[in-house]
N, C-alpha and C positions, 0 to 999 in steps of 0.2 A: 504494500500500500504506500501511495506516494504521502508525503507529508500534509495533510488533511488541509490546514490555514492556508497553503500556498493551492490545493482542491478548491475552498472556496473563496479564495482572490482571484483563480482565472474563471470561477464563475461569473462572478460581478463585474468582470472585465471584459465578456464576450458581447459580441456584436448582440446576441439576442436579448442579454439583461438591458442593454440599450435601447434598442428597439422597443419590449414588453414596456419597460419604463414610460419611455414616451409615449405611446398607445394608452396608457392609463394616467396620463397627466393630460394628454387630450380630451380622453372621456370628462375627466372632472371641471377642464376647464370648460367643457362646453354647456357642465350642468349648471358651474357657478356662474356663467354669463347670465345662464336664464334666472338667478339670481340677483341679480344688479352688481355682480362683480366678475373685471373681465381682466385678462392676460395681458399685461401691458409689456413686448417685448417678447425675443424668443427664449424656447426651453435653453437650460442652459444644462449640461453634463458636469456634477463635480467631481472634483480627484478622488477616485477611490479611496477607503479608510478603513483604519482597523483597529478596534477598540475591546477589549474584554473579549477575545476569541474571534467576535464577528467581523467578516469583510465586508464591506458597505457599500452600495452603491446610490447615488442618488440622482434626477431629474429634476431641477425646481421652472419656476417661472415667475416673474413680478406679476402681481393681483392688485388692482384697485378698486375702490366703490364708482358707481357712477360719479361723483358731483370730485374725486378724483381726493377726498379730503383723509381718506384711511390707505396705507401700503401696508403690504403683506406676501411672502412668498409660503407657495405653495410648492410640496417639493413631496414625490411618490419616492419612497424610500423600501429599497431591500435590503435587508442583513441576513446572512447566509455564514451559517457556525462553521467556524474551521476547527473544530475541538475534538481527536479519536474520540470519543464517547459520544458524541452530539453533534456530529458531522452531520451537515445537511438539514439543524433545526435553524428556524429564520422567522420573519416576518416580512410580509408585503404591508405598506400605511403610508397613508398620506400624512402629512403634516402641514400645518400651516401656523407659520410665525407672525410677528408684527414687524413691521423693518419700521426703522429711524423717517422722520419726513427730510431729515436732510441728506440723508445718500441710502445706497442700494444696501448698506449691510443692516443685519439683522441688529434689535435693541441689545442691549451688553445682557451677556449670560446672565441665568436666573431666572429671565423672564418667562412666565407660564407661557404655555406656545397659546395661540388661540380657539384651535380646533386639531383633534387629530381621527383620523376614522382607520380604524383595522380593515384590511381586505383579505387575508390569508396568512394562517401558521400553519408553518410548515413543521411536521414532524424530522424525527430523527433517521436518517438513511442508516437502516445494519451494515452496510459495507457498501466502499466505492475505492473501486481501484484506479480510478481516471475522473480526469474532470468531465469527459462524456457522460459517466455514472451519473455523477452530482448533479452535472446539468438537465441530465433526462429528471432525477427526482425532482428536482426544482422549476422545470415547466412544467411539469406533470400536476405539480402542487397547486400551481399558479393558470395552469387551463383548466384547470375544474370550472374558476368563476370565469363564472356566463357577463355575458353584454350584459342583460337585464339588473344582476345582482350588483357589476361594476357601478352602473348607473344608479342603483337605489343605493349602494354606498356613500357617491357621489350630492346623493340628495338630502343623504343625512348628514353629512359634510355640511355641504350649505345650511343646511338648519342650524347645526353648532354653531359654524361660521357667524352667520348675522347673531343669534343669541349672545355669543361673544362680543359680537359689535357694539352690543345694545347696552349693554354693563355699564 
């Protein structure tokens, strides 16, 4: 078995974690538009990370209200365990921060996010000898959810979402 953290680093690093990413940052922007909150600018891909076992990959995008007065990034996140024992556990979730009104980075750590909605846990793979292994458990996890359920995720997002707004 190959070193399991560097199994789930070229998971998060392949063209399809890219891909699925964006695909699910598109769903949700398109539900939060119908929201009164819309994509201000393109997805953006950050640097892969690795924190407490997990390699992380993330998609975000700037979010604003109509009348342009709230910023916020939205960012579909996977973390994918590189741990022998817990190879292949992870989560698919959206998050969404509040950014500064005077630039693009988010408020100084600490700050409660504003909404986060779960889309998928992923269990533990019993063995993978290849990042092919890993990465078939890890679509496999992540094609389960249907169009419809991405979308009523998405909707539940936007509900948190504005109810945060409103605080």
């Amino acid at each position: 078995m190959r070193d399991p953290a560097l199994l789930a680093d070229a998971v998060v690093r392949s063209p399809w974690c890219r891909a699925t990413l964006s695909a699910c940052t598109l769903v949700a922007v398109e539900v939060l538009a119908d929201a009164g909150l819309h994509a201000n600018g393109q997805f953006v891909e950050l640097p892969v990370s690795r924190a407490d076992g997990f390699a992380q990959a993330q998609v975000s995008v700037e979010l604003h209200d109509e009348v342009l007065v709230r910023r916020m990034r939205l960012s579909t996140i996977l973390q994918v365990g590189g741990f022998a024992q817990h190879l292949g556990v992870g989560t698919l979730t959206w998050d969404v921060e509040p950014l500064s009104t005077t630039s693009q980075h988010a408020v100084p750590a600490g700050q409660p996010l504003l909404a986060r909605q779960p889309l998928v846990q992923l269990e533990a793979l019993v063995r993978a000898g290849s990042v092919q292994e890993l990465l078939a458990h890890v679509a496999h996890g992540i094609e389960q959810l249907t169009l419809a359920q991405l979308r009523a995720s998405a909707k539940q997002l936007a509900a948190d979402l504005l109810l945060a707004l409103t605080r």
